[in-house]
N, C-alpha and C positions, 0 to 999 in steps of 0.2 A: 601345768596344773596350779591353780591359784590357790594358797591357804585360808583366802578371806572365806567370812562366813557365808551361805544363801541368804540371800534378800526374803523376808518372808513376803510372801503374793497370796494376799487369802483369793481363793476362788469362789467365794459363796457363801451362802449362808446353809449350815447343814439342819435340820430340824429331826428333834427326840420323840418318842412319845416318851410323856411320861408314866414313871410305873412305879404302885407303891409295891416292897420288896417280899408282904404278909403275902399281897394277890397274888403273884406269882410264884409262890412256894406253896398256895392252895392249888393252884391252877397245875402246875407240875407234879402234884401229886395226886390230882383227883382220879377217879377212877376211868378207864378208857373204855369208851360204849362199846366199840367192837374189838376185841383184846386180841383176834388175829390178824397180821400186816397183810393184807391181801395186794401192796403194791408189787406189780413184776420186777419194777427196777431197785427195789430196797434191799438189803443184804438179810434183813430179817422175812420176806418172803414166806411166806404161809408157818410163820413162829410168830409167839408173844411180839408183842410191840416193843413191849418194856423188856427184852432180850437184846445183852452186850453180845457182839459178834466177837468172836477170839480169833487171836494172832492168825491161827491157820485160814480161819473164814475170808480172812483182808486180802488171804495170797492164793497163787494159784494150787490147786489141788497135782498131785501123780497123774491123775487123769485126766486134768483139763489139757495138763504138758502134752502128753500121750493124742490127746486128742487136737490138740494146736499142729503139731508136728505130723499130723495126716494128712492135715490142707498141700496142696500144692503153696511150695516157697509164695508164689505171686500170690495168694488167694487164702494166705493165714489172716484169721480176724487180730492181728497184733495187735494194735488200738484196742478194743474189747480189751483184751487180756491183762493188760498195763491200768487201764483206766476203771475196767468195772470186774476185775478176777472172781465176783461173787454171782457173775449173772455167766461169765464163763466156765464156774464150776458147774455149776445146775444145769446149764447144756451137754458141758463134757457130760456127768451124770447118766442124763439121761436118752444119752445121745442113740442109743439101743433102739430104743420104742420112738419111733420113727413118726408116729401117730400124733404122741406128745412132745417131743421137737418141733415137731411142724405147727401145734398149737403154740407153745412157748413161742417163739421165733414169731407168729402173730400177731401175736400182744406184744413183744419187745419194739417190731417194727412199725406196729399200729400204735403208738405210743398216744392214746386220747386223752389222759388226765386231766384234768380242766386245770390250769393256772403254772405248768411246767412245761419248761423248757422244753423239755425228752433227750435224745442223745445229743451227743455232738455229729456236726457231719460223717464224719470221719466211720464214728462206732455205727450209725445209720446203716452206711452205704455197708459197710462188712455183714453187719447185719444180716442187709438185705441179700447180700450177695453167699451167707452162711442159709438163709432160708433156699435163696435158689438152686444150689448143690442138693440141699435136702431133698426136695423137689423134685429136681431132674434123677436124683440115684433110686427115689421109689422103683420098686418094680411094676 
């Protein structure tokens, strides 16, 4: 391992917008037209927009564990759980009413938003494979 410094190698030229510092401290605090987050994938999920998530919201719930730990070893949504514990609490939740899972799990899978990404493969395919358990165990 050599002590000498890195060579710098610019790679491009990066482009700002620029922004005066008043606009965007008007604009951060104007009022929000629709004040409830109707996004499925956000932690704040049908609360204020402008709602800080607390410590317990970021992690997983008693109940999501409980509910992780039912899947068969091969067929646990582990990804989920690691990556979005906020969208795995609200299933564990309401995992009872069979009705509303099956909606939830819907919309997580049918992820249409115009201009995002959606899941990773990974949390997709769990997903999708958490909706088709739901599914197949109706009576």
């Amino acid at each position: 391992m050599s002590n000498e410094p890195f060579a710098f190698r610019p790679s491009g030229s990066v482009e700002f917008e620029q922004l005066e510092p008043a606009a965007v401290a008007r604009e951060m605090n104007a009022p929000v037209e629709d004040p409830l987050d109707t996004d499925a994938l956000s932690i704040n999920f049908g609360r204020r927009k402008d709602h800080k998530p607390t410590a317990t919201e970021r992690m997983l719930s008693g109940t999501a564990i409980d509910w992780l730990v039912a899947f068969a070893p091969a067929t646990r949504p582990k990804a989920l759980c690691e990556r979005f514990p906020h969208v795995a609490n609200r299933l564990a939740r309401d995992w009872a009413n069979v009705e509303r899972s099956t909606l939830d799990l819907r919309v997580l899978t049918a992820d249409d938003r115009w201009g995002t990404a959606g899941y990773p493969a990974q949390v997709q395919i769990e997903l999708l494979r958490v909706l088709s358990h739901l599914t197949d165990a109706k009576p």
